[in-house]
Residue frames as a rotation matrix with the C-alpha (Angstrom) as fourth column:
UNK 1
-0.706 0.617 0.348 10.85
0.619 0.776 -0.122 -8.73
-0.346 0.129 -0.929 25.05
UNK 2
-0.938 0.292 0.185 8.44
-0.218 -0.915 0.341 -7.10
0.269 0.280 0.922 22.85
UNK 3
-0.663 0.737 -0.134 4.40
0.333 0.130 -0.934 -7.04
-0.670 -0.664 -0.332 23.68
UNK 4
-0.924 0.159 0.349 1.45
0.318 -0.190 0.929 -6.78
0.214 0.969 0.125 22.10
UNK 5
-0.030 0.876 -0.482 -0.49
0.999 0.016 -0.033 -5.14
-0.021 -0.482 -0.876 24.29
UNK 6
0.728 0.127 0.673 -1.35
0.213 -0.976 -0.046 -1.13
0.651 0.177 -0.738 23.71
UNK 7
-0.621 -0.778 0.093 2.14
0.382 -0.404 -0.831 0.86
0.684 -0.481 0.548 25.10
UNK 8
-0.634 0.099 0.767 -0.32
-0.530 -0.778 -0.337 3.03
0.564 -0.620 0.546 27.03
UNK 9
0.856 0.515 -0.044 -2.58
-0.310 0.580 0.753 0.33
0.413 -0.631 0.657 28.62
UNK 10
0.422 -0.638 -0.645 0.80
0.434 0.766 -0.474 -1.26
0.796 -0.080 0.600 29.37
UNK 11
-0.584 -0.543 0.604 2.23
0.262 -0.830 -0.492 1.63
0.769 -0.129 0.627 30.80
UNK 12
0.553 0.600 0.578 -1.13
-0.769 0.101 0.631 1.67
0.321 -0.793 0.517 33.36
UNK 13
0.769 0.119 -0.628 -0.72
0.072 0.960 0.270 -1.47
0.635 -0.253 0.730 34.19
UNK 14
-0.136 -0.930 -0.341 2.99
0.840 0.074 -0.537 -0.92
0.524 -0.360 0.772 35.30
UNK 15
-0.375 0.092 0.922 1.66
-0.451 -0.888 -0.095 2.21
0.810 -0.451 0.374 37.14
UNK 16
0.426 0.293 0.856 -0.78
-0.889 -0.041 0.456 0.70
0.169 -0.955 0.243 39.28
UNK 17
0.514 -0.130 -0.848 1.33
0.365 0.928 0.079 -2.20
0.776 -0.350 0.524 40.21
UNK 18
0.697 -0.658 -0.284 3.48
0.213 -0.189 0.959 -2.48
-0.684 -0.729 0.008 43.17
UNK 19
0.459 -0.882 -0.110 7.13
-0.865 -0.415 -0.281 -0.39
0.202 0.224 -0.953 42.11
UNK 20
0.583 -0.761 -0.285 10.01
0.230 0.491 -0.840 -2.37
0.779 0.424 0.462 41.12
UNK 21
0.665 -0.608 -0.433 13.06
0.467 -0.114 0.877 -2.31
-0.583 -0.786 0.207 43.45
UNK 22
0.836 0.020 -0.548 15.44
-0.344 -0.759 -0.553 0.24
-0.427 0.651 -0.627 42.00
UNK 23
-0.185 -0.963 0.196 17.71
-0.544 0.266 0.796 -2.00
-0.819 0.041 -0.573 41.40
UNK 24
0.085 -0.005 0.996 15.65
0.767 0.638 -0.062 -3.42
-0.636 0.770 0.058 38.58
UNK 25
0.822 0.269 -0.502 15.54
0.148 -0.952 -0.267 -0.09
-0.550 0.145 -0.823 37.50
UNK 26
0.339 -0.890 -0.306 19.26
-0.617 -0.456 0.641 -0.04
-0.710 -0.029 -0.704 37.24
UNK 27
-0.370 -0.658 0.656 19.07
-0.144 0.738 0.659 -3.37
-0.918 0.150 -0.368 35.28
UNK 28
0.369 0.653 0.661 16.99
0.776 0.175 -0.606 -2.38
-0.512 0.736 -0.442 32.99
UNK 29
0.866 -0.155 -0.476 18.99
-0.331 -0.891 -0.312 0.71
-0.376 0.428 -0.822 32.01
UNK 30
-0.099 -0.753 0.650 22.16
-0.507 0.600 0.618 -1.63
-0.856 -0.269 -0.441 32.25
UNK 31
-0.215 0.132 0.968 20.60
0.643 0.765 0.038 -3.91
-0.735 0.631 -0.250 29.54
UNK 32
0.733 0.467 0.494 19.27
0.593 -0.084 -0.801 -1.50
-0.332 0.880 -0.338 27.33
UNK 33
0.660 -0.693 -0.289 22.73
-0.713 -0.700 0.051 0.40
-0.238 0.172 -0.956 27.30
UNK 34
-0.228 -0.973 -0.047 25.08
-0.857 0.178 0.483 -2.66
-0.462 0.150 -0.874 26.93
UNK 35
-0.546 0.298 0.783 22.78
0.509 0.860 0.028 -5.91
-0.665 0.414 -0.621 24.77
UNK 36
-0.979 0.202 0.014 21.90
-0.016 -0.146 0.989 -5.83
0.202 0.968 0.146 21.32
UNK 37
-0.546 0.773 -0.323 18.64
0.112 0.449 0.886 -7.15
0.830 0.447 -0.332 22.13
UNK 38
-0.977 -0.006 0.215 17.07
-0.190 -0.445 -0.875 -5.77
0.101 -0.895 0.434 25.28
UNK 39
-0.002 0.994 -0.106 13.33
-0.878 0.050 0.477 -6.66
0.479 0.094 0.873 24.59
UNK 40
-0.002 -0.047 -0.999 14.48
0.136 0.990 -0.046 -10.13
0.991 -0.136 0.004 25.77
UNK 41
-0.975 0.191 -0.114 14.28
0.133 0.088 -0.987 -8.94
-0.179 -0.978 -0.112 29.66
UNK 42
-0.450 0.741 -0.498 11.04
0.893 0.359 -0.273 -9.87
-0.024 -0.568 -0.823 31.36
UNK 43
-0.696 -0.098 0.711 10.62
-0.157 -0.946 -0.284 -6.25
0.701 -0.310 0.643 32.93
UNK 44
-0.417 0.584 0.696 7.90
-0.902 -0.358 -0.240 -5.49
0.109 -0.728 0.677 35.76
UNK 45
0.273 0.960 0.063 4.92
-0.954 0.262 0.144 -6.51
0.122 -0.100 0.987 34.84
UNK 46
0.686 0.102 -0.721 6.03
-0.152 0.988 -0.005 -10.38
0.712 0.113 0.693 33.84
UNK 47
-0.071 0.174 0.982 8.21
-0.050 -0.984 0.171 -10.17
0.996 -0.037 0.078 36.50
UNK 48
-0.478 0.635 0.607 5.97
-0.778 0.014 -0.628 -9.51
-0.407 -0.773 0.487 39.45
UNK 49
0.510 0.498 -0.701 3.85
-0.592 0.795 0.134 -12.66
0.624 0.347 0.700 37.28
UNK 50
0.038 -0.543 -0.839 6.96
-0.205 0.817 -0.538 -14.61
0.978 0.192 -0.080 38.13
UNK 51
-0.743 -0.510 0.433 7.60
-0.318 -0.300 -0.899 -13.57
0.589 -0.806 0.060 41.25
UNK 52
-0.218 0.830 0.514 3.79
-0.974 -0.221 -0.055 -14.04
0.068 -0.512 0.856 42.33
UNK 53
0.391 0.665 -0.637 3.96
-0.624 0.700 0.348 -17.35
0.677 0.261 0.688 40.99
UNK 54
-0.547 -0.706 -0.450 6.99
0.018 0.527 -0.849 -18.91
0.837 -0.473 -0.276 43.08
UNK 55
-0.635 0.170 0.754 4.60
-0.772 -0.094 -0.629 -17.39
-0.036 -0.981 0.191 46.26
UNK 56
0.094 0.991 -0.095 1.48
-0.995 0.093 -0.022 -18.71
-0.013 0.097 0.995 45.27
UNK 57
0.642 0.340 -0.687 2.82
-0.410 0.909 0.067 -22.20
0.648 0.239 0.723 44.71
UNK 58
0.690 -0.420 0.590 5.27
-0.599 0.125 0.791 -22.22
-0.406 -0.899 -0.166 47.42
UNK 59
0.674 -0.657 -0.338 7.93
-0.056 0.411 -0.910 -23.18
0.737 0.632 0.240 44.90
UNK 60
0.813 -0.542 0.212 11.20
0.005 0.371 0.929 -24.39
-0.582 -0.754 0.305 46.16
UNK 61
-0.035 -0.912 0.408 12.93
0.518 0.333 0.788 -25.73
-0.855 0.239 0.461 43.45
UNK 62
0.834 0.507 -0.219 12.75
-0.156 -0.163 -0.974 -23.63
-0.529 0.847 -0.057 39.68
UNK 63
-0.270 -0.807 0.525 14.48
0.518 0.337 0.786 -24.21
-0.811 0.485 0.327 36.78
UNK 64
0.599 0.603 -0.527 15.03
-0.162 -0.554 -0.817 -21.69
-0.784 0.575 -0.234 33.88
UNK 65
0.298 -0.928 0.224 16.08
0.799 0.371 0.473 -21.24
-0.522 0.038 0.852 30.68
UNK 66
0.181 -0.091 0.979 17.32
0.590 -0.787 -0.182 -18.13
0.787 0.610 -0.089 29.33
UNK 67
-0.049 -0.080 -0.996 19.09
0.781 -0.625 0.012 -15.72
-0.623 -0.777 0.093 32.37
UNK 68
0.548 -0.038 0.836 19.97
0.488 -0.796 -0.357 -13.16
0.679 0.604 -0.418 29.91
UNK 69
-0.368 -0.587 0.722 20.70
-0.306 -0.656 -0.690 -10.25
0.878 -0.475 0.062 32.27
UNK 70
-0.963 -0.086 -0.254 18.93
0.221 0.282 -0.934 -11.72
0.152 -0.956 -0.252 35.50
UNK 71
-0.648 0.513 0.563 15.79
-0.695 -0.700 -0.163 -9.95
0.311 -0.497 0.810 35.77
UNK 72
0.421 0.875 -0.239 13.43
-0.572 0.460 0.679 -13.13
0.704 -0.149 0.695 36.14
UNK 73
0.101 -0.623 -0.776 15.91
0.519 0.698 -0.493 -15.28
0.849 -0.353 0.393 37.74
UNK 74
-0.843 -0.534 -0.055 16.33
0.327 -0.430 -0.842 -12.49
0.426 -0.728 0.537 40.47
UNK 75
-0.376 0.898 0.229 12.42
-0.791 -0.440 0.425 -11.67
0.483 -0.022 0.876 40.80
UNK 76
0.678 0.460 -0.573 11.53
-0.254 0.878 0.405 -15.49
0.689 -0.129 0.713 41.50
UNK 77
-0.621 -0.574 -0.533 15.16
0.481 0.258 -0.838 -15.88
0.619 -0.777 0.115 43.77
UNK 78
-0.855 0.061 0.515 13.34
-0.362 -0.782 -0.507 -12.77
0.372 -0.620 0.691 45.71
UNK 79
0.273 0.962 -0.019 9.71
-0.909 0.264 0.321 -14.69
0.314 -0.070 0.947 46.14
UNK 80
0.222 0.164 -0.961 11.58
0.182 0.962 0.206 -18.11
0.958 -0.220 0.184 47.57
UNK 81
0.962 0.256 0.100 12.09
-0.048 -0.204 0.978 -19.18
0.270 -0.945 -0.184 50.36
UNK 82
0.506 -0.857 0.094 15.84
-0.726 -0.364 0.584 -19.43
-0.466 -0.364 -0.807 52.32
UNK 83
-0.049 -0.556 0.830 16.10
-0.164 0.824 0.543 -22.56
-0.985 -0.110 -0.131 51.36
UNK 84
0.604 0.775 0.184 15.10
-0.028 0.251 -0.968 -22.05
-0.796 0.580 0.173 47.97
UNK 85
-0.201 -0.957 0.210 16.76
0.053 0.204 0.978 -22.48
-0.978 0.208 0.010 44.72
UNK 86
0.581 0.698 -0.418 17.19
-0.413 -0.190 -0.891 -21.52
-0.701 0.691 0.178 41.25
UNK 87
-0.234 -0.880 0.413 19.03
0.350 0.320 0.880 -23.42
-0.907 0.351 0.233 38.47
UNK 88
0.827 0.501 -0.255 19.29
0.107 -0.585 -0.804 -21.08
-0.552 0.638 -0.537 35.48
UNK 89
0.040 -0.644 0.764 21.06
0.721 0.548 0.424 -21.75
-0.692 0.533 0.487 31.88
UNK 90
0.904 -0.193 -0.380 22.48
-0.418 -0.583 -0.697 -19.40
-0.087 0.789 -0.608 29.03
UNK 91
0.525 -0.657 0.541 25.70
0.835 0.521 -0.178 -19.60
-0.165 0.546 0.822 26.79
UNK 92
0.586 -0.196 0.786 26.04
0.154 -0.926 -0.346 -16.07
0.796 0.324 -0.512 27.20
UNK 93
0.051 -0.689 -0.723 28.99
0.983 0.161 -0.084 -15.31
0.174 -0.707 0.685 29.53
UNK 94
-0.832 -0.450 0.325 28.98
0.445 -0.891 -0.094 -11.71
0.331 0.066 0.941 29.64
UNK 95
-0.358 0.728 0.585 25.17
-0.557 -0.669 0.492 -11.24
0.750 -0.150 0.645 30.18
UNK 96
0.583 0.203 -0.787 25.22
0.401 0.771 0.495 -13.94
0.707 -0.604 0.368 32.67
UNK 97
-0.563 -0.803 -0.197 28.02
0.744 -0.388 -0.544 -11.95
0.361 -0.453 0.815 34.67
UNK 98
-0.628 0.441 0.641 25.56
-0.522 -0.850 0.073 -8.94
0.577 -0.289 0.764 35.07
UNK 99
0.216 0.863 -0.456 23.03
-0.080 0.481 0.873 -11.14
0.973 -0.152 0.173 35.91
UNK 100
0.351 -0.239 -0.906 24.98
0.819 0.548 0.173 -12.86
0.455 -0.802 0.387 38.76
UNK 101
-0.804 -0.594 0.028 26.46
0.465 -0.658 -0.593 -9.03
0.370 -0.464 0.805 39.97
UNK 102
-0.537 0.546 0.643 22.93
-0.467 -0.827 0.313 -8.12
0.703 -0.132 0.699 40.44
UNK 103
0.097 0.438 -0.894 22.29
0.084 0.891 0.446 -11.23
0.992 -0.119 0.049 42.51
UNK 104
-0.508 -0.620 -0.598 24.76
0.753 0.016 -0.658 -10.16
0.417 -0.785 0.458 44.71
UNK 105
-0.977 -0.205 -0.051 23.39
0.193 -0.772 -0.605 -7.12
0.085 -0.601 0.795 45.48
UNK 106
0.107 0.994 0.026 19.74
-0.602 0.044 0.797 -8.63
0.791 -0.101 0.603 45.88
UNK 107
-0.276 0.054 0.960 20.93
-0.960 0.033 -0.278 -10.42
-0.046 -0.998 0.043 48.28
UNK 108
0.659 0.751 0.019 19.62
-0.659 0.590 -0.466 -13.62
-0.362 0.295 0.885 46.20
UNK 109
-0.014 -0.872 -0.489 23.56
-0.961 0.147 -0.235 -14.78
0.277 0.467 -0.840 44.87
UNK 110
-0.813 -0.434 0.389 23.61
-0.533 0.823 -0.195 -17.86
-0.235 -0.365 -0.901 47.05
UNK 111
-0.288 0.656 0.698 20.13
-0.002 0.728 -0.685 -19.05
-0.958 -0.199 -0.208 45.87
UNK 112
0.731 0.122 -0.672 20.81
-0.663 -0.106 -0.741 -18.85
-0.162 0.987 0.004 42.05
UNK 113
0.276 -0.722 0.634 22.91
-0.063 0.645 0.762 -21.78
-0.959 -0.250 0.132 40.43
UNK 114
0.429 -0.127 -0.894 24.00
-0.811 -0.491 -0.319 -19.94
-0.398 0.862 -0.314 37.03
UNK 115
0.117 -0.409 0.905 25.01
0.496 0.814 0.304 -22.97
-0.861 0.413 0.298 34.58
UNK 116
-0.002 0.161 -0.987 26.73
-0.838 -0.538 -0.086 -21.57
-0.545 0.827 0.136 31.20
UNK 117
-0.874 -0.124 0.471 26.60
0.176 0.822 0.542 -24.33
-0.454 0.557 -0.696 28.15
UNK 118
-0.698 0.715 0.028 23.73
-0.477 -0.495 0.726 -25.25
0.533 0.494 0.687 26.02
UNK 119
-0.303 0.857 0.417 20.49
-0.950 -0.308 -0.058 -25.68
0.079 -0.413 0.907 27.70
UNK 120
0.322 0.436 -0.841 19.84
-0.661 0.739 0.131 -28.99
0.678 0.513 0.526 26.22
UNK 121
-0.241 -0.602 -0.761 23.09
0.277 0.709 -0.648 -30.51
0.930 -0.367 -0.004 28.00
UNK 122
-0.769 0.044 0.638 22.27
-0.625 -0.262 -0.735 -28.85
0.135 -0.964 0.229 31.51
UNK 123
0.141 0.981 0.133 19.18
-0.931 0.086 0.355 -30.41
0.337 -0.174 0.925 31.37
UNK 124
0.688 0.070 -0.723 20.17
-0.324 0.920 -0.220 -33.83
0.649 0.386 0.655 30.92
UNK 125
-0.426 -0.631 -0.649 22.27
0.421 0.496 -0.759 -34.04
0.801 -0.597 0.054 33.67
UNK 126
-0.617 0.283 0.734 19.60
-0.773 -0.391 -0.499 -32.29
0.146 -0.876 0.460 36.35
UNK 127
-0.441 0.826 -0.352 17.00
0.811 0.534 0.238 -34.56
0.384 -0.181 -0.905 38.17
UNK 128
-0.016 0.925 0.380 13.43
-0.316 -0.365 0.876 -33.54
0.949 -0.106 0.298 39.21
UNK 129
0.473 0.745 0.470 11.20
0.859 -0.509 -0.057 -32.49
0.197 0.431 -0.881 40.32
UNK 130
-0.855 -0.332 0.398 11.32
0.455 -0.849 0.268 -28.94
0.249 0.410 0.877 39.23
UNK 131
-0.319 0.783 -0.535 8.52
0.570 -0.292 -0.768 -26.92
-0.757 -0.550 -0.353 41.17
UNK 132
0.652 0.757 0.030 8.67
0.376 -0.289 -0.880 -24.39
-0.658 0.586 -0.474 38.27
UNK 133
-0.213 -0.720 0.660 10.21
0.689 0.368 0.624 -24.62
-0.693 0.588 0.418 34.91
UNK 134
0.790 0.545 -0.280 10.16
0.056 -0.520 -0.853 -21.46
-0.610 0.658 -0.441 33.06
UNK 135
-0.388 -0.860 0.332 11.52
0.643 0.005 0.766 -21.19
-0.660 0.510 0.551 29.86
UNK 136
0.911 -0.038 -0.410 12.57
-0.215 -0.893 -0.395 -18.12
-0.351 0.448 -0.822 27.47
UNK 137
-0.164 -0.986 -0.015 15.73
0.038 -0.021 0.999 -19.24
-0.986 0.163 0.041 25.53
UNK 138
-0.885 -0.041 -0.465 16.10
-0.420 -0.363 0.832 -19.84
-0.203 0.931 0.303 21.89
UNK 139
-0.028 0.977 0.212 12.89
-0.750 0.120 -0.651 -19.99
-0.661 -0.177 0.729 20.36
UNK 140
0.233 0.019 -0.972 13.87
-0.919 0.332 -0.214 -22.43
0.319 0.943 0.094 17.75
UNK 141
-0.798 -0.414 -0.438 14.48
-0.212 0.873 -0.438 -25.24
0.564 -0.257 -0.785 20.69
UNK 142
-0.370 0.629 0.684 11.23
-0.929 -0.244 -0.278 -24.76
-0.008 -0.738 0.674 22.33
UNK 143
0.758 0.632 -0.162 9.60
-0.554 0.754 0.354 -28.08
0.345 -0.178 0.921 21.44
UNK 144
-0.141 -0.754 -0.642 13.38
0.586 0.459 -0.668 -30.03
0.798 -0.470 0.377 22.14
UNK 145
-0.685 -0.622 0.379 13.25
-0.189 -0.350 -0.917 -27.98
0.704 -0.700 0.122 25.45
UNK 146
0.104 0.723 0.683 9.48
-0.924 0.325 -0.203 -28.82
-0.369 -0.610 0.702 26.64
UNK 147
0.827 0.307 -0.472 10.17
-0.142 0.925 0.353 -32.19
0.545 -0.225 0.808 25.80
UNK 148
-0.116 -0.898 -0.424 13.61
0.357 0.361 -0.862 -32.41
0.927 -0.251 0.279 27.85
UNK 149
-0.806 -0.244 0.539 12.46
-0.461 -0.310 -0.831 -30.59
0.370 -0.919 0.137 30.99
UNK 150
0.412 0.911 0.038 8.31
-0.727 0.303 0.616 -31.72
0.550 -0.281 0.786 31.17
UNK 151
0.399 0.145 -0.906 9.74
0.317 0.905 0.285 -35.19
0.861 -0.400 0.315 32.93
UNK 152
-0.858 -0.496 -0.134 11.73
0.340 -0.354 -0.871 -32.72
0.385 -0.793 0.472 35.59
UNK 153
-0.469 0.473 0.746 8.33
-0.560 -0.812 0.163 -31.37
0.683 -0.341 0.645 36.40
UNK 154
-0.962 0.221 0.159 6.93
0.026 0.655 -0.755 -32.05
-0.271 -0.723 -0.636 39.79
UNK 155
-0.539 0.824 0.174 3.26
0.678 0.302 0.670 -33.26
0.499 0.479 -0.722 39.64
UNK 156
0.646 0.509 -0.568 1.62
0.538 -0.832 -0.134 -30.25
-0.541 -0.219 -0.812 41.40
UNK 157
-0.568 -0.781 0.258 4.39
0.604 -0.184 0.775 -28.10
-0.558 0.597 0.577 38.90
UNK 158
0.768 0.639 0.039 4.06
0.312 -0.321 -0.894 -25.60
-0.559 0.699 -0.446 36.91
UNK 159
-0.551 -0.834 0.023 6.12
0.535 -0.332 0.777 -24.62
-0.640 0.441 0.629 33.64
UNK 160
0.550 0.548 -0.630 5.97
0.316 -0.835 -0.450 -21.56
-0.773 0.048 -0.632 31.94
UNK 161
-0.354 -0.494 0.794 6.98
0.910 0.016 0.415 -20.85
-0.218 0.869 0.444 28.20
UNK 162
0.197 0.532 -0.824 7.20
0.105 -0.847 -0.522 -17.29
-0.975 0.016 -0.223 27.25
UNK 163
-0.695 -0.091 -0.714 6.99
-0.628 -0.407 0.663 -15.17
-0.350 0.909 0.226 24.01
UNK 164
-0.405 0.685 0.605 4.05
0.327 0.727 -0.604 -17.89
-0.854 -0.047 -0.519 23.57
UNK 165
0.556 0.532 -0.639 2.29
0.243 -0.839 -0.487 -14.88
-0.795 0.116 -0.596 21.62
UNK 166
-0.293 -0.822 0.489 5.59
0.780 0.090 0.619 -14.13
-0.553 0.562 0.615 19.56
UNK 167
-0.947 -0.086 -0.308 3.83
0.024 -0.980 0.199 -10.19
-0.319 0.181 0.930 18.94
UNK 168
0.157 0.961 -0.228 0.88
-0.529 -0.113 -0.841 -11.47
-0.834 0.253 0.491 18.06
UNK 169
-0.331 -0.633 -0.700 2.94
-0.937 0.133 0.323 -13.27
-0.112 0.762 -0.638 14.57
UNK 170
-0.899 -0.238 0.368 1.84
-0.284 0.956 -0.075 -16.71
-0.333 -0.172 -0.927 15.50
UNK 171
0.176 0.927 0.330 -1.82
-0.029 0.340 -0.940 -16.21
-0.984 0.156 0.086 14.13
UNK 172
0.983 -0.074 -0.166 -0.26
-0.132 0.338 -0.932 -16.51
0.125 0.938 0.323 10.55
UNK 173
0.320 -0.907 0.274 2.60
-0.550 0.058 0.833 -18.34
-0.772 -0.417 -0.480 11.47
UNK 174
0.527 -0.176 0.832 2.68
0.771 0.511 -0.380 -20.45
-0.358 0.841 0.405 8.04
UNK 175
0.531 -0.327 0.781 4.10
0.685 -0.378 -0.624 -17.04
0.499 0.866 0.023 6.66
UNK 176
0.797 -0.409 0.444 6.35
-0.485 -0.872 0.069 -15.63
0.359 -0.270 -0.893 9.07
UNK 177
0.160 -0.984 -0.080 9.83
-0.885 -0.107 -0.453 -16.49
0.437 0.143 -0.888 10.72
UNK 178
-0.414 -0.238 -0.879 11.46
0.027 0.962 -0.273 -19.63
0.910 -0.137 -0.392 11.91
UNK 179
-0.811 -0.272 0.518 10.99
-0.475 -0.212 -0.854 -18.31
0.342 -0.939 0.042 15.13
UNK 180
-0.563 0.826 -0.023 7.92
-0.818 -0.561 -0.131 -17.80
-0.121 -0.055 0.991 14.92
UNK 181
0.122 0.536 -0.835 7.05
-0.763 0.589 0.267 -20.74
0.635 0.604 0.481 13.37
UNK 182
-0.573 -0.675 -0.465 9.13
0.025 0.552 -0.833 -22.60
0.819 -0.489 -0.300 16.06
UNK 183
-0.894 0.293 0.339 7.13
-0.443 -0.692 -0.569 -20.98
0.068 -0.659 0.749 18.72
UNK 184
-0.256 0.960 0.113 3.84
-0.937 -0.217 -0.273 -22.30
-0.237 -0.176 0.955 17.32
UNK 185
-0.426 -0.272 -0.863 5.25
-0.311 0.940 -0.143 -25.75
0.850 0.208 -0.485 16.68
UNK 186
-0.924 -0.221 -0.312 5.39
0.189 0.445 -0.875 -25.61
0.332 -0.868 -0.370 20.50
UNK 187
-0.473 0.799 0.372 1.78
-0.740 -0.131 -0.660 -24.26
-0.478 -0.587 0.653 21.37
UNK 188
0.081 0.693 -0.716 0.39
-0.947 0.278 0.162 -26.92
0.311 0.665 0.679 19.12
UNK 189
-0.444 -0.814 -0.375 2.49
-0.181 0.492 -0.852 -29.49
0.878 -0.310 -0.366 20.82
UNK 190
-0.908 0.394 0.144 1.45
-0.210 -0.132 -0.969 -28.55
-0.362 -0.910 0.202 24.58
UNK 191
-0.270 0.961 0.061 -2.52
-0.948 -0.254 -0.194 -28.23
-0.170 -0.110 0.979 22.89
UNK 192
0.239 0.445 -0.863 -2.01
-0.791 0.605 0.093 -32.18
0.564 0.660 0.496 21.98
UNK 193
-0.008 -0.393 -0.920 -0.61
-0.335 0.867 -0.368 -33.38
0.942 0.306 -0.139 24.68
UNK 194
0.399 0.879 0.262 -2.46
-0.154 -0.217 0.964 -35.41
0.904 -0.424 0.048 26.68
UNK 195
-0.320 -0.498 -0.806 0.05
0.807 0.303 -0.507 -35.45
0.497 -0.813 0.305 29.19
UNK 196
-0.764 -0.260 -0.591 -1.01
0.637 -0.449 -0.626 -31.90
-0.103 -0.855 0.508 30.24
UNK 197
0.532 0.843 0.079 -3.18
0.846 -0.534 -0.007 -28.92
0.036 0.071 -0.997 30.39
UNK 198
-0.596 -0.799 0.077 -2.71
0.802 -0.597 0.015 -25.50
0.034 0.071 0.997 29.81
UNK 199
0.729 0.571 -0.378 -3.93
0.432 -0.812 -0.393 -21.71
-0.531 0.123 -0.838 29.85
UNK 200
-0.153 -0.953 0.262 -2.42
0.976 -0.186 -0.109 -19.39
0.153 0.239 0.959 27.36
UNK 201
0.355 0.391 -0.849 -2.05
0.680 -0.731 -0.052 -16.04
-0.641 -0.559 -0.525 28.48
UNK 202
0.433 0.218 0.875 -2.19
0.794 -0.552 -0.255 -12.92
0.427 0.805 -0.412 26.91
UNK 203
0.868 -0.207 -0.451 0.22
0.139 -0.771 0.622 -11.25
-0.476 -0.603 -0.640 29.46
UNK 204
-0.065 -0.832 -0.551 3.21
-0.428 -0.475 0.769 -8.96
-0.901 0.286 -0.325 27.53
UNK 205
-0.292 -0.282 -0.914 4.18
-0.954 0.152 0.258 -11.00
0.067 0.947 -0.313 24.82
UNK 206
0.459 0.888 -0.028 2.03
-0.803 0.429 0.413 -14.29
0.379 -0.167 0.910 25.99
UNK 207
-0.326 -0.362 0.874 2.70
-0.940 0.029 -0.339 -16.75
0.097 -0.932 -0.350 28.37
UNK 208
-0.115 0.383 -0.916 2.02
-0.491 0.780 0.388 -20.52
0.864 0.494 0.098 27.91
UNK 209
-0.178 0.030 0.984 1.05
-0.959 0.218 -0.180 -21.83
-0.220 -0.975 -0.010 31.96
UNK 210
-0.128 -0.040 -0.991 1.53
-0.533 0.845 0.034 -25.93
0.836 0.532 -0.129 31.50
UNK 211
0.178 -0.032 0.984 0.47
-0.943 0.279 0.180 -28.52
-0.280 -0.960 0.020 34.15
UNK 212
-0.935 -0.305 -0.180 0.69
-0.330 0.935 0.127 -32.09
0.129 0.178 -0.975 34.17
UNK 213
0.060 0.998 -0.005 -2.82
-0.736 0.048 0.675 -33.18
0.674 -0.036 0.738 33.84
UNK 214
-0.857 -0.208 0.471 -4.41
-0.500 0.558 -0.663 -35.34
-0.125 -0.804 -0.582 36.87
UNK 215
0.231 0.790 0.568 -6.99
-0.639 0.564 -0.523 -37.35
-0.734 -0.242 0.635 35.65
């Protein structure tokens, strides 16, 4: 996942936080030695985000999409409770396998429910509510993926869309990539609809924080 925040402000940041467990350590060397695309893990900082959020809202249930190699899916498994649960989708068999080998050895294996297929179909056969719903998959389903999960969300819920930000690309998205363009389909989306509220954030590579409005 790239970021568009200064490397060396970043690079604080990830100093004075609490330390990773060295097992992300290992998974982050893991990804960037055996996936094409390694920017696509979380890392620390976002993270600890996740991780803080599952406490703070006393999640239970979450639902993601995009495991990739595990790192968010195993941050947020670490921050539930026993009984908690994650149900997390990819099409990627091989980086889903790391994922689920580092589960094991977080200790977190039995509270991850790894679904491979596309994203769309898992969805459509889960019920709600969905304490938090974070998605990071392709960026070119984002608006088909916040409408298909937004009715799984519980009404105190939160869902989280990353790359939001998309480097920073999305303030002249008329002239840059599908992604991109895909991306800002979806913040324009969320900014009209009056089903919810939002905050985007400006953490890593930005962070779209969706509620269900209550009034």
């Amino acid at each position: 996942m790239s970021f568009i925040v200064e490397p060396s402000v970043e690079e604080y940041a990830e100093q004075y936080s609490t330390p990773s467990m060295n097992l992300f350590e290992r998974l982050a060397e893991e990804t960037r030695a055996k996936t094409t695309a390694p920017q696509m893990m979380v890392g620390q900082l976002e993270g600890h985000f996740l991780a803080e959020l599952v406490r703070l809202s006393g999640a239970r249930r979450v639902l993601e999409l995009g495991t990739f190699t595990g790192y968010s899916s195993i941050s947020m498994a670490l921050a539930l409770p026993p009984s908690g649960q994650i149900i997390t989708c990819d099409v990627d068999e091989e980086t889903t396998a790391i994922a689920q080998r580092y589960a094991e050895e977080a200790g977190v294996r039995d509270r991850i429910d790894y679904r491979l297929g596309p994203a769309l179909d898992t969805v459509a056969q889960l019920d709600g509510p969905f304490d938090l719903i974070f998605i990071d998959a392709d960026k070119t389903n984002y608006v088909n993926y916040y409408e298909a999960t937004l009715p799984l969300l519980a009404e105190d819920g939160v869902m989280v869309v990353d790359n939001a930000l998309s480097n920073g690309n999305v303030v002249d998205a008329a002239n840059a990539s599908e992604n991109v363009q895909a991306i800002h389909a979806l913040n324009e989306r969320v900014r009209e609809d009056a089903r919810v509220e939002n905050v985007l954030l400006t953490v890593r590579d930005g962070m779209n924080l969706i509620r269900l409005r209550r009034d």
